[in-house]
C-alpha positions as CSV (number, residue, x, y, z in Angstrom):
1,X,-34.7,15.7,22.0
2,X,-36.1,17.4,18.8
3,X,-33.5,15.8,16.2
4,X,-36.2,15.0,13.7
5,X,-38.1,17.8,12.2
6,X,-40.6,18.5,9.5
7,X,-40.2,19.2,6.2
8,X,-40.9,22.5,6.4
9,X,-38.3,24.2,8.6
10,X,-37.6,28.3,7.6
11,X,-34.1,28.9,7.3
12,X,-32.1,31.9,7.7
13,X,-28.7,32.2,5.6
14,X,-26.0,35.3,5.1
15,X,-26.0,37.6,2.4
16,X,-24.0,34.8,0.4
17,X,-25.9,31.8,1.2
18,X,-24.2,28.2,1.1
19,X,-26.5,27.6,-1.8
20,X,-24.5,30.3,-3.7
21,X,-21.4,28.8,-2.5
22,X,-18.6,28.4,-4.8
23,X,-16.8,25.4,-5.2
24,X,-14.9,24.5,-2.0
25,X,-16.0,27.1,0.6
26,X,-17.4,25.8,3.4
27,X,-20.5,26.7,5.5
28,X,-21.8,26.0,9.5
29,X,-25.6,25.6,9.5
30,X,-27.1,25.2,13.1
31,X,-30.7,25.2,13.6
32,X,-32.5,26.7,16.7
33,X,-36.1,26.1,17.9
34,X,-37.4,28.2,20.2
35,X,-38.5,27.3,24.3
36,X,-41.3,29.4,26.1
37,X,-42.7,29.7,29.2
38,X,-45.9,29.7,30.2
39,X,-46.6,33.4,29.3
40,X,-45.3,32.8,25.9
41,X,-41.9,34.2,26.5
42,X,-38.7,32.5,25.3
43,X,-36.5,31.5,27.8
44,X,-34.4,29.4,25.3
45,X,-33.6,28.0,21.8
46,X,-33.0,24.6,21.7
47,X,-29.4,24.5,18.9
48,X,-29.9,21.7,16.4
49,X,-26.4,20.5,13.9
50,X,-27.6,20.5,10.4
51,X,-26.1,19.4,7.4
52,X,-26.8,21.8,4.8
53,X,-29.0,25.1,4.8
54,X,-31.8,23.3,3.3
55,X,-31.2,20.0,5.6
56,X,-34.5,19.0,8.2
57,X,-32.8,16.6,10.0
58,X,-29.7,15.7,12.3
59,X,-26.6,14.5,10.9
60,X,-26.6,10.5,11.4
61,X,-23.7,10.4,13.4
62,X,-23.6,11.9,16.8
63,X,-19.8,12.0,17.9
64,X,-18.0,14.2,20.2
65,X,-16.0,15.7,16.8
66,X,-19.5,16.8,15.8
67,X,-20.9,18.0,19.2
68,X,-17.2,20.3,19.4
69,X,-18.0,21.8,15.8
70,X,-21.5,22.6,16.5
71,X,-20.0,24.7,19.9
72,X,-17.1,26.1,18.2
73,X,-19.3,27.4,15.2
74,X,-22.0,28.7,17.5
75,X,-19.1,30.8,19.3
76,X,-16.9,31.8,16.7
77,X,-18.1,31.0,13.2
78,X,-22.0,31.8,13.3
79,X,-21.8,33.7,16.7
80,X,-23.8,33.3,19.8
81,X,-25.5,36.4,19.2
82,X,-27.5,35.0,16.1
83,X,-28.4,32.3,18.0
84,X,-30.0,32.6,21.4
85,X,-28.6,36.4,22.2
86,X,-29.3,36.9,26.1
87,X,-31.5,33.6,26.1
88,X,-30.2,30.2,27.4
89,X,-28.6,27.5,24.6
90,X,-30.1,23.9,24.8
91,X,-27.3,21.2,23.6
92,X,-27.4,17.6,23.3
93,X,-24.3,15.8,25.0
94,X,-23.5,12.5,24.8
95,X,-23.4,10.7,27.9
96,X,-19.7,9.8,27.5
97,X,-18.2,13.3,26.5
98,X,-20.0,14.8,29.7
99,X,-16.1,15.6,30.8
100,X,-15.4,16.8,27.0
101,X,-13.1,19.9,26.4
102,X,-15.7,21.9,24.3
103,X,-17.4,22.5,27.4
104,X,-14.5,24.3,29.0
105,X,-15.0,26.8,26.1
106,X,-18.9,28.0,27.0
107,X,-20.4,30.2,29.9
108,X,-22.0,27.3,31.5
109,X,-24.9,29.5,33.2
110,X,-26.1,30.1,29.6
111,X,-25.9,26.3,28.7
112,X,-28.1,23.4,29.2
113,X,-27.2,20.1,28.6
114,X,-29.6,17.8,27.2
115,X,-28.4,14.1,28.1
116,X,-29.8,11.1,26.5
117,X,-30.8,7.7,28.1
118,X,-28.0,5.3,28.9
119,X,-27.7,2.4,26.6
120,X,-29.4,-0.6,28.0
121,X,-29.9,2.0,31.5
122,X,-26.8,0.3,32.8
123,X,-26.2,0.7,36.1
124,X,-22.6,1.5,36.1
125,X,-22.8,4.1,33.3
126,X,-25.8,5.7,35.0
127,X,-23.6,5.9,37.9
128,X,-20.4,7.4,35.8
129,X,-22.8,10.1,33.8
130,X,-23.9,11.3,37.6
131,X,-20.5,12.0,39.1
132,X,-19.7,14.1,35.8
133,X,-23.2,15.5,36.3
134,X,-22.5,16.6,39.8
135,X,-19.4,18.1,38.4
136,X,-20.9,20.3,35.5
137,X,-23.5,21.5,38.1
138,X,-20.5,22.9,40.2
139,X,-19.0,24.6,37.3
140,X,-22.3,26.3,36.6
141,X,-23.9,24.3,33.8
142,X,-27.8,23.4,34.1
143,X,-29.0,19.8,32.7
144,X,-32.2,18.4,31.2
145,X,-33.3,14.8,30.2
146,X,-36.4,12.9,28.6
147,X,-38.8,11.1,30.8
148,X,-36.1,8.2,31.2
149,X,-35.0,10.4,34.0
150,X,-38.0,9.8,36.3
151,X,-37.9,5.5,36.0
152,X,-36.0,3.8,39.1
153,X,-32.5,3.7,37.7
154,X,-32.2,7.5,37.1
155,X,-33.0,8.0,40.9
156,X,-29.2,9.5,40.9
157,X,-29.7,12.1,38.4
158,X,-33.5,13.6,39.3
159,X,-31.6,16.2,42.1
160,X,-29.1,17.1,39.5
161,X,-31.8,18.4,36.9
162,X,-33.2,21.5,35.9
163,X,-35.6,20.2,33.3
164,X,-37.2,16.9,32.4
165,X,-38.4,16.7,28.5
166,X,-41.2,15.1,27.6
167,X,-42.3,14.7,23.9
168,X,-46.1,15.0,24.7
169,X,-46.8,13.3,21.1
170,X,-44.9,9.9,22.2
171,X,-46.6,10.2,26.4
172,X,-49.3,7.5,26.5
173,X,-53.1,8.5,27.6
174,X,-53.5,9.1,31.2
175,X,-49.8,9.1,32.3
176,X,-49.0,13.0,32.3
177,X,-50.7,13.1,36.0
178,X,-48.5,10.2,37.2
179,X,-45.5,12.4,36.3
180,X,-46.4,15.5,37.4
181,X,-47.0,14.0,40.8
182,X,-44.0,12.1,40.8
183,X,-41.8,15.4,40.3
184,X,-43.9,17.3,43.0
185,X,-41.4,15.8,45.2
186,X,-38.7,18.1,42.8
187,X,-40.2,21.8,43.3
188,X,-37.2,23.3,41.5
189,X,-37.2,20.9,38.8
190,X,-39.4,22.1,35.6
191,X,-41.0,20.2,33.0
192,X,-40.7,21.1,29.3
193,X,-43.3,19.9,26.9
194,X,-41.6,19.1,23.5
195,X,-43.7,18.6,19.9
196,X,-46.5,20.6,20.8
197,X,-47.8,21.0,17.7
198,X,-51.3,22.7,18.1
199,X,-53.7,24.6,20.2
200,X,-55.1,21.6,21.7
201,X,-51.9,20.6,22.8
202,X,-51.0,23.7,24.7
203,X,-53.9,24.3,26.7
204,X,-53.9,20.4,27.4
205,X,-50.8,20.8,28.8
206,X,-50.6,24.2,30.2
207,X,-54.0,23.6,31.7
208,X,-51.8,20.6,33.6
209,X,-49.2,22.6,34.7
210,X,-46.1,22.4,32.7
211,X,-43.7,25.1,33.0
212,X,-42.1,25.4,29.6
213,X,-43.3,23.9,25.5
214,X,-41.4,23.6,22.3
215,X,-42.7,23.0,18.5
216,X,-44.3,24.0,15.5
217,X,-47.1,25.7,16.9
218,X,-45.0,28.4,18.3
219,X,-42.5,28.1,15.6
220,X,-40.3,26.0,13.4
221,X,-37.0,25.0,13.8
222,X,-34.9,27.6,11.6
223,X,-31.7,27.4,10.1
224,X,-28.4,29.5,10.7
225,X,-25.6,29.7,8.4
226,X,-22.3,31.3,7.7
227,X,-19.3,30.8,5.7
228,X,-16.4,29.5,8.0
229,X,-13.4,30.9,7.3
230,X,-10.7,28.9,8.2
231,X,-7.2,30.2,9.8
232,X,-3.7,28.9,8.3
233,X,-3.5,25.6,10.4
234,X,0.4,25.8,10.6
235,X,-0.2,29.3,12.6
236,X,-2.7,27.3,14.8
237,X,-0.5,24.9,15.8
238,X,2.2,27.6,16.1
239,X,0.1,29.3,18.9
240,X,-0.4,26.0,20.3
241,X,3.1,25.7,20.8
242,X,3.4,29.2,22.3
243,X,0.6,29.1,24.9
244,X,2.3,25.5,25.9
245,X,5.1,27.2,26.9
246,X,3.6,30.2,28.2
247,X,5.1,32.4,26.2
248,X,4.9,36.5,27.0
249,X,1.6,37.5,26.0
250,X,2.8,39.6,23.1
251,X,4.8,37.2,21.6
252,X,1.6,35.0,21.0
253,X,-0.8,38.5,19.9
254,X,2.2,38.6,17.2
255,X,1.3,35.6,15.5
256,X,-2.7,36.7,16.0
257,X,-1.8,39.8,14.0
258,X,-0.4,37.4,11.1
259,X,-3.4,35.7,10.3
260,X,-6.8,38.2,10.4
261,X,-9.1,35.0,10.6
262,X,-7.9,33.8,13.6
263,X,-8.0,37.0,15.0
264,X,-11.6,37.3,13.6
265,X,-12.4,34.3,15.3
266,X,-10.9,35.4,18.7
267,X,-12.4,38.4,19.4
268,X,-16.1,37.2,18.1
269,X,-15.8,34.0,20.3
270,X,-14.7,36.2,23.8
271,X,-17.2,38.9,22.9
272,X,-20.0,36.6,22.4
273,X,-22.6,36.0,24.8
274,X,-22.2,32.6,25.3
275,X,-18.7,33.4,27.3
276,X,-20.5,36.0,29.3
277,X,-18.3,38.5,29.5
278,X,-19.6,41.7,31.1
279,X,-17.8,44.3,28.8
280,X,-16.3,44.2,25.3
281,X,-13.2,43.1,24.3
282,X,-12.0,44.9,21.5
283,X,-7.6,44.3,21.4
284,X,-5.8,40.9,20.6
285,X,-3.8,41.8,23.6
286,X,-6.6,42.2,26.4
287,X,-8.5,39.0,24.7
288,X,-5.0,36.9,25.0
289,X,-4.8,38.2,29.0
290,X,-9.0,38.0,30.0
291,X,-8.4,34.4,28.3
292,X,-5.5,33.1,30.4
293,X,-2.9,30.5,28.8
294,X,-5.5,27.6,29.9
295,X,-8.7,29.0,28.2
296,X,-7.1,30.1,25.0
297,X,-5.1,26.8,24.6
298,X,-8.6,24.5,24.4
299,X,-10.1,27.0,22.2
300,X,-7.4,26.8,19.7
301,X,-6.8,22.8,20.1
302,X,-10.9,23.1,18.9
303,X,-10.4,25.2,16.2
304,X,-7.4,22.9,15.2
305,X,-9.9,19.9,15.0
306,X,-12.2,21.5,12.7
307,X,-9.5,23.2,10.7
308,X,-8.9,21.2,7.6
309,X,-5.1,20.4,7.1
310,X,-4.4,22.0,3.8
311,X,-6.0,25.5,4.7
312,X,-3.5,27.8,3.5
313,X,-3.7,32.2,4.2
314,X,-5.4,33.3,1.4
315,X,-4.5,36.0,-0.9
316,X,-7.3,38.2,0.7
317,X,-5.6,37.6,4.2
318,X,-2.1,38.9,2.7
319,X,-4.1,41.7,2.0
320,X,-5.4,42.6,4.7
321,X,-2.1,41.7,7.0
322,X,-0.4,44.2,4.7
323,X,-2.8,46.9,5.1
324,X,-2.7,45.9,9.0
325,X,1.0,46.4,9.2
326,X,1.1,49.4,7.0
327,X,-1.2,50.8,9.2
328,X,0.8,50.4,12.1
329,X,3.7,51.5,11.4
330,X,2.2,54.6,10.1
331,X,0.4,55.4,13.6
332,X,3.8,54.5,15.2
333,X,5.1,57.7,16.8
334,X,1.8,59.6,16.1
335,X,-0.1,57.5,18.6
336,X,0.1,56.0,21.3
337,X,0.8,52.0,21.8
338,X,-2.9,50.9,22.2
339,X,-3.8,53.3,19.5
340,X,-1.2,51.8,17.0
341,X,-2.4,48.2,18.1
342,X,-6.2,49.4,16.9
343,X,-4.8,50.8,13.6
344,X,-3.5,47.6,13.2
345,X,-7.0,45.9,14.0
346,X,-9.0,48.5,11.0
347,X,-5.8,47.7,8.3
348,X,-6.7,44.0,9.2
349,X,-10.4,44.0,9.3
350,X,-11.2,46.4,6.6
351,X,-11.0,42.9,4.2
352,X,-13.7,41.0,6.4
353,X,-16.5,42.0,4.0
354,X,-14.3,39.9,1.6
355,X,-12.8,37.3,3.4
356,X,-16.5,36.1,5.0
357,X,-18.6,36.9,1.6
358,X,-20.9,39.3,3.3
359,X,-21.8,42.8,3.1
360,X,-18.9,44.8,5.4
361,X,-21.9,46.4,7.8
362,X,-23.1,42.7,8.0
363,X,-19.8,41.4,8.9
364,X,-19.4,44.3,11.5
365,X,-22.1,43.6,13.0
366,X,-21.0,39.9,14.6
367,X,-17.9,41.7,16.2
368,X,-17.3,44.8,19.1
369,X,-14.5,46.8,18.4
370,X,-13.4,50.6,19.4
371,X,-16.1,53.0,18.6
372,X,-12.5,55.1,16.5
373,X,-12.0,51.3,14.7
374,X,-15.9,51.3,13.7
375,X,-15.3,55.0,12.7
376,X,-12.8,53.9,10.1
377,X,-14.1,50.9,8.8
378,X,-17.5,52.2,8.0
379,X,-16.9,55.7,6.9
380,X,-13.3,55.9,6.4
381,X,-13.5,58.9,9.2
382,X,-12.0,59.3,12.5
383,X,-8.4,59.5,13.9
384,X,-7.7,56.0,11.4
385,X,-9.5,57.0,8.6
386,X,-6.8,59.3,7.2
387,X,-4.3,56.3,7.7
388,X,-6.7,53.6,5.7
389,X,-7.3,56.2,3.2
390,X,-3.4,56.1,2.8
391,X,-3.1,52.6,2.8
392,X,-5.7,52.0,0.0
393,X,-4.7,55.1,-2.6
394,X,-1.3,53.1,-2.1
395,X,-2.9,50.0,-3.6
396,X,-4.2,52.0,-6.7
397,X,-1.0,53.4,-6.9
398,X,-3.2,57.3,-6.2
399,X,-0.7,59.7,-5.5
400,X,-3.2,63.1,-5.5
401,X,-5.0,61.0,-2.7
402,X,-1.9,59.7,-1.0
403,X,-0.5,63.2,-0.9
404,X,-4.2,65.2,0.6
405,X,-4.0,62.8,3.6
406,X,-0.3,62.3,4.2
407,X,0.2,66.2,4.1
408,X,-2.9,66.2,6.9
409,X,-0.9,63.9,9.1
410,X,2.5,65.1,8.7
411,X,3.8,62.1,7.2
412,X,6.0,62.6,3.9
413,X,6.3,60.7,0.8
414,X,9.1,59.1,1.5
415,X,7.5,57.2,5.3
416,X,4.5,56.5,3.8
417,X,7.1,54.8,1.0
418,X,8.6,52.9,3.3
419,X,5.8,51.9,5.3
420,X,4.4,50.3,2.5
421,X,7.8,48.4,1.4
422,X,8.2,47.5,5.1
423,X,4.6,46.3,5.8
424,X,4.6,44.0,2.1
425,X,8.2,42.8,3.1
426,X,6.7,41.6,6.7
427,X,4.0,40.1,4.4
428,X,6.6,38.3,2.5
429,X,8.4,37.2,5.3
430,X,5.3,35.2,6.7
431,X,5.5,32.9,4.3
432,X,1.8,34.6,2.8
């Protein structure tokens, strides 16, 4: 696999980069090298876990924990979008956590699975890691391995590939025709030259027939970041407790509507391409029902495992739940149900420019919502712009501004009064 890298990786951060970060936020850095064919297209990015923005190498420890925050983030923190779009995702596994829940959370047809030699290429745990093998190929899943895979032992496992890696600067003279040979016998199974690192090294090897090549002389490994937000970890393991019980579906989209990161988080990770949804997802409701009570409880027991303990709802999310609730309740017997659920979803995510420390067209941009949700957020137009330009003359306390647009809608003084009172008292009442 490519953990160690040069020196000289490129990286790619936000707007607010992790080096700008103040004290205590937190930042997910993945790195991605891309994987091309023979005609120079990318097929692939290889996702690498990095430390720090500025980091060139793999963290020292390789444990399930870190494997599950590397697929959370690349689903719902950084998005999949930024990081291999319509391509296929190439993750290292570990051997043991082959039957891991962070791989119930991924479209497997847009994951490959990089296993790594067994210790000591013991028998019994080459056995074990080919019955989970078999398995993950069912579900959909497509697995590569280093050279180790074409020895004797890994017999097993050669029918289960879809790639075999070699790293071309580690493959002794004379032995690359051996192993091409040796996987003739495999005619579905292609090999995927890693480290090639100049000219040379391409033709040599695309002159023998390889099928796919990695490293610096297509292009450094480069470095994705974003600022993770995390939600309130009590209303984490509040929805925990709901789905466990399968509670009515809008009993749990309640408690989504109390906490806008979560929510955040929810509709990037089921609109992301590495789901592989068809269409877009754009209500708490439909993403709670497309889900299913089995889907949506792994994803949150994730996010719980990467959600630090004392994370608390910031004052920027009582914000924006206020503005989400005031919102509502203004649409409420002007719209319809699903109308008044979407005002709910621009009072909420009208703060995201704050609450992820990027530019508000950047932050829009890693999310699909309703083309009349857009509308408002962007330009304060459309049927909800009237209703967010309400909400926030009510925050400066203007009254010329509150009157233009509650006079446009019908509303009086007095409901847009009590909207406010009602939607800060629901605030309150959360505990924000």
């Amino acid at each position: 696999m490519s953990s160690q890298q040069s020196p000289m990786e490129s990286t790619t951060t936000p707007a607010s980069t992790a080096a700008d970060a103040a004290p205590g936020e937190n930042y997910a850095h993945i790195a991605r090298q891309p994987i091309l064919d023979r005609q120079q297209h990318i097929i692939g990015y290889e996702l690498l876990a990095r430390e720090s923005a500025t980091s060139t190498q793999a963290p020292t420890q390789h444990t399930r924990a870190s494997d599950t925050a590397l697929l959370f983030h690349a689903l719902s923190s950084i998005s999949s979008e930024n990081l291999f779009g319509d391509k296929l995702a190439f993750i290292n596994v570990r051997l043991e956590d082959l039957d891991g829940e962070h791989l119930e959370i991924v479209f497997p047809e847009r994951i490959v699975l990089e296993l790594p030699r067994a210790a000591g290429d013991d028998a019994a745990l080459i056995a074990e890691a080919a019955t989970a093998m078999q398995s993950l190929r069912d579900k959909g899943f497509r697995l590569a391995a280093g050279v180790h895979a074409l020895t004797a032992p890994y017999t097993a496992w050669l029918p289960l590939l879809s790639y075999v890696q070699i790293d071309v600067q580690a493959l002794p003279a004379g032995v690359l025709p051996m192993l091409v040979k040796r996987m003739g016998a495999f005619p579905k199974l292609q090999i995927l030259a890693e480290k090639v690192e100049t000219p040379e090294n391409f033709k040599e090897y695309f002159d023998a027939g390889l099928h796919l090549f990695q490293g610096y002389y297509f292009a450094r490994p480069q470095t994705v970041s974003a600022k993770v937000v995390n939600p309130a970890y009590a209303t984490v393991l509040r929805l925990i407790d709901l789905v466990n019980k399968h509670a009515e579906v809008p009993a749990i989209e309640e408690v989504l509507k109390q906490d806008p990161t979560l929510s955040f988080k929810l509709l990037r990770y089921i609109n992301s391409s590495g789901f592989g949804l068809m269409t877009e997802i754009t209500s708490f409701r439909h993403a709670v029902v497309i889900l299913g009570y089995k889907k949506l409880l792994r994803w949150l027991v994730l996010l719980l495992a990467i959600t630090p303990g004392s994370s608390a709802a910031s004052s920027q999310a009582r914000v924006a739940i206020t503005r989400g609730r005031m919102l509502e309740l203004l649409a409420q017997g002007q719209m319809s149900a699903a109308d008044c659920d979407n005002a709910f979803v621009v009072g909420v995510f009208s703060m995201l420019d704050a609450m992820l420390g990027v530019p508000l067209e950047r932050a829009l941009q890693e999310i699909s919502l309703a083309d009349p949700v857009m509308q408002a957020l962007r330009d304060r137009q459309g049927p909800f712009g009237p209703y967010l330009r309400i909400v926030l003359a009510c925050e400066r306390e203007d009254w010329d501004e509150i009157d233009l647009h509650a006079g446009l809608l019908g509303l009086s003084q007095r409901a847009v009064a009590l909207a406010h009172l009602e939607a800060l008292a629901w605030a309150e009442n959360l505990g924000l």
